[in-house]
Residue, then its C-alpha position, 0 to 999 in steps of 0.5 A: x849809498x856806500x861811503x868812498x875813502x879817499x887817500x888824502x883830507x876832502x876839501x871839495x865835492x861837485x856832481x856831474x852836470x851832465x851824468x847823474x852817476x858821477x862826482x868829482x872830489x878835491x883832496x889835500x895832503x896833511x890838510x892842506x897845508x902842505x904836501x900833495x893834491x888829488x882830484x878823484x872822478x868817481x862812479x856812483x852806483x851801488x858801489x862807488x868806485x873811481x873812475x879817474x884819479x890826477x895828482x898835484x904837488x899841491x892841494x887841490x882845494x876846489x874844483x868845477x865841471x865844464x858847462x859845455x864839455x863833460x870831460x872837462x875838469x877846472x881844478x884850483x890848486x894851492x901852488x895857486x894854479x888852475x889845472x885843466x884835465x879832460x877826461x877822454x884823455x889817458x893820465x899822462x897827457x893831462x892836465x891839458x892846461x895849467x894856468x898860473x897868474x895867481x901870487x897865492x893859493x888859489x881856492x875857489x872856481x866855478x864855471x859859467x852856466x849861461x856863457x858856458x866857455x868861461x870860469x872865475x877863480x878865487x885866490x888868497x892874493x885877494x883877486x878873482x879872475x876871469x877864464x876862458x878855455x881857449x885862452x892860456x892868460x885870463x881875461x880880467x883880474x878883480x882886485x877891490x877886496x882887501x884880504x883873501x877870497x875864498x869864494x866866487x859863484x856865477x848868477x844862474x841867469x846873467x853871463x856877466x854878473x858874479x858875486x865874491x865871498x872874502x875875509x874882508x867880510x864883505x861880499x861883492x857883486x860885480x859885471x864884467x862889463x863894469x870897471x869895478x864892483x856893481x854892490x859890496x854888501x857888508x854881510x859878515x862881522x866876520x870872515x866870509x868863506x862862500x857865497x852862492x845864488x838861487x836857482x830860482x830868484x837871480x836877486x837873492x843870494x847866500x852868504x856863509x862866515x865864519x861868524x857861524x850864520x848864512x845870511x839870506x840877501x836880496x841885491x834890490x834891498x841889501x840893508x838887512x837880509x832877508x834871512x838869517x840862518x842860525x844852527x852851525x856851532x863853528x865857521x860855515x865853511x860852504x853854502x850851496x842852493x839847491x837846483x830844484x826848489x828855490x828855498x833850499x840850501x845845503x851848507x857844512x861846517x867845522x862843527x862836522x855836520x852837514x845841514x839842510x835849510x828852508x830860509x822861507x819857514x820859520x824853523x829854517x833848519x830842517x836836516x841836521x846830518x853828523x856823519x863826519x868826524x872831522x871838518x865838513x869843508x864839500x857840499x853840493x846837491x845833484x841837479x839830475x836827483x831832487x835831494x841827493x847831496x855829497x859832502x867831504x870833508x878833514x875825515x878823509x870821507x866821501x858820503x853821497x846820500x839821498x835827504x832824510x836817510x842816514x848818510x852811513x847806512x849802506 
């Protein structure tokens, strides 16, 4: 797979969970840390070109597909915005929707597989925040963290139940239809950027931080992981279970490498891939490919390659 340049510093990376040819990509400005955002759609093919490109007066740090349109886009937006866009619409009459509660960044989102009308968004205001489509007000607000959240994923096959990454260097496990956090694991010494749930097992879950390890956690008996994966050389910036086989992840790093890991062998680490050349902060794996992985990162690079060849050759 050919490599795509991108105008601005890649920050997030997700594949189409209804078309297996496209990919969206979340960019920043001057790293993020001030000026402008781009969301890209791309088409994957023997070359990658872009099929939509949207932009923001601020960085876009992450992004998330519908589960129930294919054209719709959540993107979260360092103004501390979220921003709808549908792709069956021209440039001009998007984004659809811009929703604006957050007092801080916002920087993560990630939609529902099971209730597929509703996404979570994650801010540096140290809240996460229930969405629905149809609704211009969030649902709920979550506000138990003490510093930033970076991150909050959607177990795979609960429609209530959530987890939250933050830099209070807990992780924290909630149901919507509980007045607060159901669990707060203390994961980390040290900040947690991402957190995600297996596919396979809705009880296990990965944490990444700062501290350089992903943990392995199983929420019926959190005292001590059930794994810890040791490799990064900086702070692991994202951490993603793969779709098709339960004991698989992919995570990137400040160390500007992208790795593989199967927490159930002992010589977990079994794909290190260094083909940036600045921070790797955008990693996700393909639900309709077995293997296929993109990533982005600081280097203003998009790589979509299939595990075991070289993400640069063409």
């Amino acid at each position: 797979m050919p490599v795509f340049k991108v105008p601005f510093n890649g920050y997030s990376v997700k594949f189409s969970p209804f078309y297996e040819n496209q990919l969206a990509v979340a960019t920043a400005q001057n790293f993020g840390i001030l000026g402008n955002g781009r969301l890209h759609v791309l088409q994957l093919g023997p070359a990658v070109t872009e099929r939509a490109a949207f932009d923001t007066a601020d960085g876009v740090y992450d992004l998330c597909w519908s589960e129930s349109h294919d054209s719709l886009i959540v993107a979260a937006v360092a103004d501390g915005s979220l921003k709808i866009y549908d792709l069956s619409l021209p440039p001009a009459s998007n984004p659809i929707r811009s929703l604006h509660e957050h007092a801080r960044e916002c920087h993560g989102v990630d939609f529902n597989t099971v209730r597929k009308d509703s996404f979570l968004s994650a801010s540096w205001d140290d809240t996460v925040k229930l969405w629905t489509v149809d609704r211009p007000a969030s649902v709920r607000t979550f506000k138990e963290h003490a510093y930033c959240v970076y991150s909050a994923a959607w177990n795979p096959r609960h429609a209530d139940v959530f987890a939250s990454a933050s830099g209070d260097c807990t992780t924290r496990i909630w149901d919507v239809r509980e007045p607060g956090s159901t669990m707060i694991l203390p994961a980390h010494e040290f900040e947690i950027l991402s957190c995600d749930w297996n596919k396979y097992d809705d009880c296990i879950i990965a944490t990444a931080s700062v501290d350089k390890s992903i943990k392995v956690w199983d929420v019926r008996s959190y005292r001590v992981p059930v794994a810890v994966l040791n490799g990064h050389g900086y702070a692991v910036r994202k951490v993603k279970f793969s779709p098709h086989r339960g004991s698989l992840m992919a995570s990137c790093s400040y160390d500007m490498t992208v790795c593989l890991w199967d927490y159930m062998v002992e010589d977990a680490l079994i794909g290190r891939y260094d083909h940036h050349t600045e921070f790797a902060v955008g990693v996700d794996m393909s639900v309709f490919v077995d293997g296929l992985l993109a990533s982005t990162g600081w280097d203003e690079l998009v790589y979509v390659w299939q595990h075991g060849t070289d993400p640069r050759a063409p």
